[in-house]
N, C-alpha and C positions, 0 to 999 in steps of 0.2 A: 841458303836459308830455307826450311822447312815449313812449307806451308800449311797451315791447318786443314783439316778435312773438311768438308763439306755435305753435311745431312742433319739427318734427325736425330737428336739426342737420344742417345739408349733409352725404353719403356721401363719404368722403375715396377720391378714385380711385387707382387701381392704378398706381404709379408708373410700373411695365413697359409698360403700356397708352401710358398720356402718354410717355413716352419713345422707344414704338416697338420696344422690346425683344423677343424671339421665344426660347421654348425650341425648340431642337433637337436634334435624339438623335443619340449620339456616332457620328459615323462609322465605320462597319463596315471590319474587318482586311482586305485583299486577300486572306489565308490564309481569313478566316470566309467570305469571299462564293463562293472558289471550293470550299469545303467544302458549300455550301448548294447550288450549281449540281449537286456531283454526288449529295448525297442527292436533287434532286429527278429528276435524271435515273433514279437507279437505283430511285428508287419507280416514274416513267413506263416502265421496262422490266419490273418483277415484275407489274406491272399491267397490260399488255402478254401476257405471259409467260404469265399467269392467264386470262386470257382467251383466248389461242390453245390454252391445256390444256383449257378447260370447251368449247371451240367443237369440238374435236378427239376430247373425250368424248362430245360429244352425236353426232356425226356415226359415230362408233364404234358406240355403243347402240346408233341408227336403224338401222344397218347389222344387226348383231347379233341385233336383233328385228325386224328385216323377217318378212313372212312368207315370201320364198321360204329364207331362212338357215333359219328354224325347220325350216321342213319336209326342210331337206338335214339338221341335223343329227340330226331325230326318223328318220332311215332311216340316218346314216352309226352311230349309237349302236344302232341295233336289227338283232341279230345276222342274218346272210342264213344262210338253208340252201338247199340243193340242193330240185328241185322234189320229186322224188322222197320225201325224207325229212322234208317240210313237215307240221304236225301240221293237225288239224281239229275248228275249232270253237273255233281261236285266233288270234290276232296272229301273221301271220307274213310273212316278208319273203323276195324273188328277184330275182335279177337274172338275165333273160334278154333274148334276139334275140324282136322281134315276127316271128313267121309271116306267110308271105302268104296274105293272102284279104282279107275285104271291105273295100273302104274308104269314107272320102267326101271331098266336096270342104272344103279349108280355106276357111274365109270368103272373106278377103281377096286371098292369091294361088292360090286352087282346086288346091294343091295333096293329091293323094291322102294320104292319111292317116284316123288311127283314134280320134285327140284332136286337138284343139286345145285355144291359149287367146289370146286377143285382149286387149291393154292398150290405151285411149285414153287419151289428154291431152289437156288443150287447154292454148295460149299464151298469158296473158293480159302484155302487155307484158313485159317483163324473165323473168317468171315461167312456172310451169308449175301445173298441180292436174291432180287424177283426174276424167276423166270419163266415162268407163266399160270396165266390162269384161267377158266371157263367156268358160264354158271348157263344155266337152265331146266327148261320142265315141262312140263303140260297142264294143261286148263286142271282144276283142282275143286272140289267142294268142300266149304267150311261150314260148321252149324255152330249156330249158338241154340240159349233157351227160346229165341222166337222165332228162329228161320235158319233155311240155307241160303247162301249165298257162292255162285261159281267166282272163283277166282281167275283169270287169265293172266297170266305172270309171261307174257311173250310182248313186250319186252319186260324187265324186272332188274331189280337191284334188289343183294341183299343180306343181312349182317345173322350169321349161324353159326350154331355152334360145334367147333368140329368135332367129330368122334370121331376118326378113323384117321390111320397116316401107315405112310409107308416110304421105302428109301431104294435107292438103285445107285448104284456107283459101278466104279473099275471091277468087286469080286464080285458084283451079282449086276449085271447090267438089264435093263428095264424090257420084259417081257409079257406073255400072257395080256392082261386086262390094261399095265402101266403103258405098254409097248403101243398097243391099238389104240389107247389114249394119245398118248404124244405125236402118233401118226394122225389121230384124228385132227389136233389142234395144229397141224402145219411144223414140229418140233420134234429133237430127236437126241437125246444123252450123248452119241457118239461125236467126240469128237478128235484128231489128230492124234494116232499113237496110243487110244483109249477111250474111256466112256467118263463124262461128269457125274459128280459123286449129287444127286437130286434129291428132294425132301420132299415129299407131297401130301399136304391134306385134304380132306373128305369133308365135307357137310350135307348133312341130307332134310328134306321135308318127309315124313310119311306118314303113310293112314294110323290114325289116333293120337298125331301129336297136336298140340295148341300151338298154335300161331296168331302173330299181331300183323294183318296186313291192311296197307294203305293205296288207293289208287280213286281211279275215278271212277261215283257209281252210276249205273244204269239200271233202269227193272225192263224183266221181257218175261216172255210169256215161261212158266215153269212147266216143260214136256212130262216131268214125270205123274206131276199135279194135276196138267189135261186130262190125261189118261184114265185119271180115276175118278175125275166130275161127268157127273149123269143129269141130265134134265137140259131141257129147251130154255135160252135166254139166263143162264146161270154165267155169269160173269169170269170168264178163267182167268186163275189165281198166275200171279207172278213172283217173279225171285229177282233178288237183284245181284246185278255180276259186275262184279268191280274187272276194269283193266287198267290199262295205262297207253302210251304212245312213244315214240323214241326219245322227247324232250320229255316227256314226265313219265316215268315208268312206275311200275308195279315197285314196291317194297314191301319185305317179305322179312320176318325174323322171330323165331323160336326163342329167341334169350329172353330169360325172366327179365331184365332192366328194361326190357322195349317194349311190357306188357301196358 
């Protein structure tokens, strides 16, 4: 006698399966499909839209707090007085014509002048970055209509406007006046297998240009003024000469927005 087997009943299969059968989901309205076309398009434009607002804010800011904007607006916000009526032993601000007298040579195109400031770059493929820069000058006279006043811009900060530029790369590498600059400042184009392709601007102060400058005033005796007062008990005339210190320095700037 044959005994029955012993397990689990055969799995009864999925009719759909055997038969070949397929769900498939109802097909979409021509009205639904082109309602979806345009919600994705008008996401791809606020999205879009959003991002040319944050690209355009941030390019704003950087503009905004640069530091040459700071320094135009910390002199276009701080009141100007005449030289004459500038106080002493405070912040005070003039706008006048540099005097002629001494100058020196600018770096890079040796022209005469009583400040500089030098910006280098260098080009790294598509791109640019900072690679150095220097500014200085020597003591300066400004006149307005009621006085002169000496300037001392040792130490100074300050926002100009450039006229001059010049470049050095691999076919022309940095010589003459650029060469003795970059030696000066500690820095050098060359480097492994070739020379950095460099960008460098110029800004200059010179005799007969108007300048807005700010620092702290002081009055002292005016040498050239002595010189030409005659008489006993006649009171010698003074000038006043703005400086600054290494925490608050001289600011100095030629741009009409900083007048």
């Amino acid at each position: 006698m044959t005994r029955p087997s012993v397990g689990r009943p055969p799995r009864r299969r999925n009719r759909r399966v055997l038969t070949g059968t397929r769900r498939t989901a109802a097909p979409r309205s021509h009205l639904t499909m082109v309602l979806c076309t345009i919600v994705r398009w008008q996401t791809v434009r606020v999205f879009a839209f959003v991002l040319l607002a944050l690209l355009g804010a941030t390019i704003l800011a950087t503009w905004h707090f640069s530091t040459d904007q700071r320094l135009a607006r910390l002199l276009r916000n701080t009141p100007r007085r005449p030289i004459a009526e500038a106080g002493e032993g405070r912040p005070c601000r003039v706008l006048g014509v540099v005097a002629p007298g001494r100058t020196i040579d600018a770096p890079l195109s040796g022209r005469p002048c009583v400040y500089f400031r030098v910006h280098v770059a260098e080009r790294v493929g598509e791109g640019i970055r900072f690679f150095a820069e220097d500014e200085g000058g020597i003591p300066f006279v400004v006149v307005d209509d009621t006085g002169p006043a000496l300037v001392d811009p040792r130490p100074a900060v300050s926002t100009l406007e450039e006229d001059f530029s010049a470049t050095s790369g691999p076919g022309a590498p940095a010589d003459g006046r650029i060469g003795a600059f970059l030696a000066r400042i500690g820095r050098t184009d060359e480097i492994v297998g070739g020379y950095r392709h460099l960008q460098y601007w110029e800004a200059i102060v010179e005799p007969g240009e108007t300048v807005s400058v700010l620092g702290i005033g002081a009055r002292e005796l005016d040498p050239g003024a002595v010189e030409r007062v005659a008489g006993y008990r006649v009171e010698a005339p003074t000038r006043l000469r703005i400086g600054g210190s290494a925490r608050v320095p001289v600011v100095l700037s030629d741009r009409p927005e900083a007048r």
